[in-house]
C-alpha positions in Angstrom: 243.0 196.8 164.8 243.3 196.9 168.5 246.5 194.6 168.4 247.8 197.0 165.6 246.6 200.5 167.7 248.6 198.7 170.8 245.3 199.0 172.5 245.8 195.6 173.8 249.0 192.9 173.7 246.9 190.1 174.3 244.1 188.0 171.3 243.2 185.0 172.5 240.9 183.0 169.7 240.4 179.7 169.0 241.1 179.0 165.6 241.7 183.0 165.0 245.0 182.8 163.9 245.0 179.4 161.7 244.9 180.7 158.3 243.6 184.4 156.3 244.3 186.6 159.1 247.5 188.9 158.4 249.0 189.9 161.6 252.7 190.8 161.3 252.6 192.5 165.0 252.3 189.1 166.0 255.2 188.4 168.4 254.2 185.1 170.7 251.5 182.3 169.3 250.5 179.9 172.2 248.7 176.4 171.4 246.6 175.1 174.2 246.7 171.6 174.4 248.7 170.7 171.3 249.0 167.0 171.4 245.0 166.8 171.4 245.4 165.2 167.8 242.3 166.0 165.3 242.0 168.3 162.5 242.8 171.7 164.3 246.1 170.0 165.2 247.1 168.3 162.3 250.2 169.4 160.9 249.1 171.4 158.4 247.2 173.2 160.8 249.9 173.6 163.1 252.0 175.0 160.9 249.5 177.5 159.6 248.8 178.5 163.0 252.5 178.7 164.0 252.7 181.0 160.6 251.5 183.9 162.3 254.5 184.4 164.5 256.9 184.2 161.5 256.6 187.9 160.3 257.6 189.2 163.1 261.4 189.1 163.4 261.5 187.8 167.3 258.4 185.6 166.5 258.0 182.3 168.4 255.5 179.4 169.2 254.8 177.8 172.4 253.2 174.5 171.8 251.7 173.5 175.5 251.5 170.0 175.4 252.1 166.2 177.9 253.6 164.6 174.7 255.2 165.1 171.6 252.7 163.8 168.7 253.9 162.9 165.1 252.0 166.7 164.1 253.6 168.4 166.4 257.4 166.6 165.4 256.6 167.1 161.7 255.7 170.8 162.4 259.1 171.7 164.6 261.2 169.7 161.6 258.8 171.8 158.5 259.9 174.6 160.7 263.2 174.5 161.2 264.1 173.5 157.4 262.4 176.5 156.5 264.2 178.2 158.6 267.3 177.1 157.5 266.4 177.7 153.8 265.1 180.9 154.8 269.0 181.8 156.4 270.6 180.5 153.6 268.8 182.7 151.3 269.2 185.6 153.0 272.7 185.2 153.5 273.2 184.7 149.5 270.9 187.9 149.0 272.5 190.1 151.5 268.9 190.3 153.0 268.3 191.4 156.6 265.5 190.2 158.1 263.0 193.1 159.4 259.0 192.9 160.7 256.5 193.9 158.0 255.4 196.9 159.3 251.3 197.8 158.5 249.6 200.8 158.7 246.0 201.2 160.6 243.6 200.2 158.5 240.1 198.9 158.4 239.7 196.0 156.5 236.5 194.6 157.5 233.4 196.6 159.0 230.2 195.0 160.5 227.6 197.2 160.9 225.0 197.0 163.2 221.4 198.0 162.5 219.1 196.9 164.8 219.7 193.1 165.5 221.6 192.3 162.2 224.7 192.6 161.1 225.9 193.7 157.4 229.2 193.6 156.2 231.3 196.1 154.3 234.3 195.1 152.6 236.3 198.3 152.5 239.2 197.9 150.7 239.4 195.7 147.1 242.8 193.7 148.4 240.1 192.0 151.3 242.1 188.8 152.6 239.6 185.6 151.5 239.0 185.1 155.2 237.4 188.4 155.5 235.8 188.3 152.6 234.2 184.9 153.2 233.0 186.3 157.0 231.3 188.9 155.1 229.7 186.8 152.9 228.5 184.1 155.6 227.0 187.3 157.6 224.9 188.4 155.0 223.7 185.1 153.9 222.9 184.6 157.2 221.0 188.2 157.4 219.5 187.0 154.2 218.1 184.2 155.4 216.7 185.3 158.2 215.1 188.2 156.7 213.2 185.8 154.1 212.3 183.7 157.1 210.5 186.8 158.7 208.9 187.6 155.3 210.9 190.5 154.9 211.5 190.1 151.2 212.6 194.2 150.3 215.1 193.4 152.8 215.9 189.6 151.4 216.8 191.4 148.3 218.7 194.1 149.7 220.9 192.0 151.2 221.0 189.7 148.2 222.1 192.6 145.9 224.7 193.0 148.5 225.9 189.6 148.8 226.3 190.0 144.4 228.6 193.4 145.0 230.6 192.1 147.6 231.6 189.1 145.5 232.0 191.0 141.8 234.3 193.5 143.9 236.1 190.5 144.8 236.6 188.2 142.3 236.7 190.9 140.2 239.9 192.6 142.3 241.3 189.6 142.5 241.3 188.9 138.7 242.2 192.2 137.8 245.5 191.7 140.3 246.4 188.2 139.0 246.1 189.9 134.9 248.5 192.6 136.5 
């Protein structure tokens, strides 16, 4: 939200902006350290993580790296054939590019009350990565209460856990039916 409000131009993260997270304001992606090969720089990953730069329509990604590793070649060539498909297609359509543009909106709210945290999905159309933060949160909180003996709460947040997952799956049925 602070990105989208223009309260900040900066979001550093590290692994923020691999996959779930729509961001169209997203102008600039920087990977730190890019040839480090491993699982959060495989190709697939890179090109996830470059992803979140594409909305935007003067997107680009800085990959900071000493070498050139076979992930970071496949994801420049994935890239620029899509590109080029992309190009092509819009040419054929008559389709100017544009950056999506979002309004403010609060997708995900984590209250605090006392110590723990409880999520609140507050929209049906929740992105899976939200949805699956919320769900770890109050597992979590769910745990922990049990642990503490605090089995009204346990069950609370268990109740919880059920609603925020029927409102899900049950949006996202409803949208894939429609």
């Amino acid at each position: 939200e602070g990105l989208r409000e223009a309260d900040f131009d900066v979001l550093v993260g590290i692994n923020l902006l691999r996959e779930g997270l729509d961001l169209p304001e997203v102008s600039l992606v920087a990977i730190l350290d890019a040839d480090k090969e491993g699982f959060l720089r495989s190709q697939t990953s890179l090109v996830q993580t470059a992803g979140r730069a594409a909305r935007h329509i003067n997107g680009s990604v800085v990959m900071y790296a000493d070498t050139i590793t076979k992930s970071m070649q496949k994801t420049i060539d994935e890239t620029n054939r899509r590109r080029k498909v992309q190009i092509s297609y819009n040419k054929r359509h008559k389709i100017t590019p544009r950056t999506v543009k979002r309004g403010i909106q609060k997708s995900l709210m984590l209250a605090r009350e006392g110590k723990s945290i409880a999520g609140h999905v507050l929209r049906e159309t929740a992105l899976d990565y939200e949805t699956q933060e919320v769900l770890y949160h109050l597992q979590r909180e769910m745990r922990e209460a049990a642990e503490r003996l605090e089995f009204e709460k346990a069950a609370q947040l268990r109740d919880k856990i059920k609603e925020v997952k029927g409102s899900y799956y049950g949006s996202r049925t409803r949208s894939r039916k429609g």
